[in-house]
C-alpha positions in Angstrom: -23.1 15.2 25.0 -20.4 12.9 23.3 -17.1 14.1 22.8 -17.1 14.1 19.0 -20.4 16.4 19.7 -18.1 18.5 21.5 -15.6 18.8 19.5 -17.9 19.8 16.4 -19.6 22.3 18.7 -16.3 23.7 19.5 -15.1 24.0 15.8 -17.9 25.7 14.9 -17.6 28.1 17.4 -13.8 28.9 15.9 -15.8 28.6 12.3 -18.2 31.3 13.6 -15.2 33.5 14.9 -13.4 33.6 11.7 -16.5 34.2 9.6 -16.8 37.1 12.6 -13.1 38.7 12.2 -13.2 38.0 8.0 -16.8 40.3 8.1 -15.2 42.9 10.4 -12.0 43.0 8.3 -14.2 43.6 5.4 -16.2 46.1 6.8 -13.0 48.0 7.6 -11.4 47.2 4.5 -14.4 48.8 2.9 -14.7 52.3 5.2 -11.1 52.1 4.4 -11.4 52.9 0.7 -14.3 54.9 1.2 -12.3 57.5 3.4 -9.0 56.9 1.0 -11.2 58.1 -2.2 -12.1 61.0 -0.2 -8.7 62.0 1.5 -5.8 60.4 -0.3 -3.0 60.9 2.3 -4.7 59.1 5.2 -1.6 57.3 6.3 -2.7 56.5 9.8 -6.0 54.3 8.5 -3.6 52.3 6.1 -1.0 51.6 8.9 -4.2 50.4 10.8 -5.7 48.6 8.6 -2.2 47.1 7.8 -2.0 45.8 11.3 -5.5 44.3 11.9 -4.2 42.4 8.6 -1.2 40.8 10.3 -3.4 40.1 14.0 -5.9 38.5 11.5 -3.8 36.0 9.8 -1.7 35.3 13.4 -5.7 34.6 14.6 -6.3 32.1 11.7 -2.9 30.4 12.1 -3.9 30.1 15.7 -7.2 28.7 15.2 -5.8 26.2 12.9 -3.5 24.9 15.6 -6.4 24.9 18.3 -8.9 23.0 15.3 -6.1 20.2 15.1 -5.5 20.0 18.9 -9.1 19.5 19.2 -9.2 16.8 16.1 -6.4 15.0 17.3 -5.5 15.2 20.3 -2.5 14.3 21.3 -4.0 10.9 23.2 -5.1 9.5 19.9 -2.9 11.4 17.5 -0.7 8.8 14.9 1.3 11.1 12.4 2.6 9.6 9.1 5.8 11.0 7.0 7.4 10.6 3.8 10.7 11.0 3.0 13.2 9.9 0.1 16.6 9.6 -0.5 18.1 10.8 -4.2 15.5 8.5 -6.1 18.6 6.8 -8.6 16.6 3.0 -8.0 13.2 4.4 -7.9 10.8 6.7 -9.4 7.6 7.7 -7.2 4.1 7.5 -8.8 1.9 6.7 -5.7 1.4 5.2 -1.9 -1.1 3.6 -0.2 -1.3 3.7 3.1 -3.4 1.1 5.1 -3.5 1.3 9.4 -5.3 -2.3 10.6 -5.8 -3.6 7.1 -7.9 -0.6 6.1 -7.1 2.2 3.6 -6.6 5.2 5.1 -5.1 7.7 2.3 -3.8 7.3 -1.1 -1.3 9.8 -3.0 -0.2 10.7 -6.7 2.7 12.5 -6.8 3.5 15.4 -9.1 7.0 16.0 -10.4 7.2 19.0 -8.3 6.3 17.4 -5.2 8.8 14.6 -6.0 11.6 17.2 -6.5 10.7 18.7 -3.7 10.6 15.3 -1.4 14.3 14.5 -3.5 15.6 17.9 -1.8 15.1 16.5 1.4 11.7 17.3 1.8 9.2 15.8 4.3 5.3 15.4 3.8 2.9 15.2 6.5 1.3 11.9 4.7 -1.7 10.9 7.0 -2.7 12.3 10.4 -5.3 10.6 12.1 -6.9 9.1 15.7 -6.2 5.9 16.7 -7.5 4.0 19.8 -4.5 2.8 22.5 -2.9 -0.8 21.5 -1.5 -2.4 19.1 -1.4 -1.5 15.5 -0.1 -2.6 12.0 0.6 0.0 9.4 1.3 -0.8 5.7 2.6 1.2 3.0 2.2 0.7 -0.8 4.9 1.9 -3.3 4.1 2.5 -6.9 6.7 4.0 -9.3 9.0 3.0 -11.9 12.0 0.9 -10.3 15.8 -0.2 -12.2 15.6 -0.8 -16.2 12.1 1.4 -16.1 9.9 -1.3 -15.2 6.4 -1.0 -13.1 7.3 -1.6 -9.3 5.3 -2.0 -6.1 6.5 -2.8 -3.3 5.4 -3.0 0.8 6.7 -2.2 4.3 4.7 -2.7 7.1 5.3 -2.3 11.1 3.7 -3.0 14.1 3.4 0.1 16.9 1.8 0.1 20.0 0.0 3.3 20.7 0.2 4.7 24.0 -1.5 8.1 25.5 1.3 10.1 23.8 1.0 11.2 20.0 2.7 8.7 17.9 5.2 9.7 14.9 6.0 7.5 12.1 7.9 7.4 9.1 7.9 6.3 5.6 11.7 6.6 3.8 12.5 5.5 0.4 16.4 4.9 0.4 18.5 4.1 -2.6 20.6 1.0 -1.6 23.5 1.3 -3.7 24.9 -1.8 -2.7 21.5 -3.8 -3.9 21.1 -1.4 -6.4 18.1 -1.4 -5.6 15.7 0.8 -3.4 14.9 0.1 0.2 11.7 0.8 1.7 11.4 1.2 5.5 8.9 2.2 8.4 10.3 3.1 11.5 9.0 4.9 15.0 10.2 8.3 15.3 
């Protein structure tokens, strides 16, 4: 058995648990309401039901974290963020993101997703598994730049990948001094 074979037979085991707990919760949810119609002041069943609620949604957050150790792990995990300073030199539309000269995610942004990168914000940008070496990554800008006109620009950097997980990130910094913006990569 591969290990991509065992990682999907593993995921669908946490699949099968979660459709296993969301038809349990139902069932509950259901006898629930059916014993509430007949005897409104059944207090104890709500606080129950209540609680299985809360150990539900601690199980699924759980389970995600397990499904994403399992996808990456952390011997092949490379992380990519996005951050941006005030945004006076540069208005964000898009970025591409290439890792060995192949496209690996690209992103419109919405105003709200802008403001919220402006506040100091951080987006998780790509996640994905890489082999052990040396890699390039290369990030595409497209916005609006000074004066309102189109602007793309690129910043690339080499990493080597080792057995630990690797974190990178994207900034966009206003350069007051260029008055321009400065795009950089760097290894976090």
């Amino acid at each position: 058995m591969s290990f991509y074979s065992e990682k999907v037979s593993k995921i669908n085991v946490i699949y099968g648990s979660i459709f296993l707990l969301v038809g349990l919760f139902l069932s509950i949810s259901l006898n629930v309401n059916a014993q509430q119609s007949d005897q409104p002041a059944n207090n104890a069943v709500a606080e129950q039901l209540q609680q299985l609620r809360k150990e539900v949604v601690a199980l699924n957050r759980d389970l995600f974290v397990l499904e994403e150790d399992l996808l990456f792990p952390s011997s092949t995990q490379v992380v990519v963020y996005l951050s941006m300073d005030v945004g006076t030199y540069f208005n964000l539309d898009a970025v591409e993101l290439k890792i060995d000269d192949k496209v690996v995610t690209h992103h419109l942004y919405t105003e709200k997703q802008i403001q919220a990168l402006f506040k100091g914000g951080v987006q998780k940008l790509h996640i994905d598994n890489l082999a052990q070496g040396e890699h390039q990554l290369s990030a595409f800008f497209i916005g609006k730049g000074p004066q309102d006109r189109e602007y793309k620009r690129a910043t690339s950097i080499t990493f080597t990948k080792t057995a630990e997980a690797k974190s990178l990130e994207l900034s966009i910094i206003d350069s007051s001094v260029k008055q321009q913006p400065v795009f950089e990569a760097i290894e976090l």
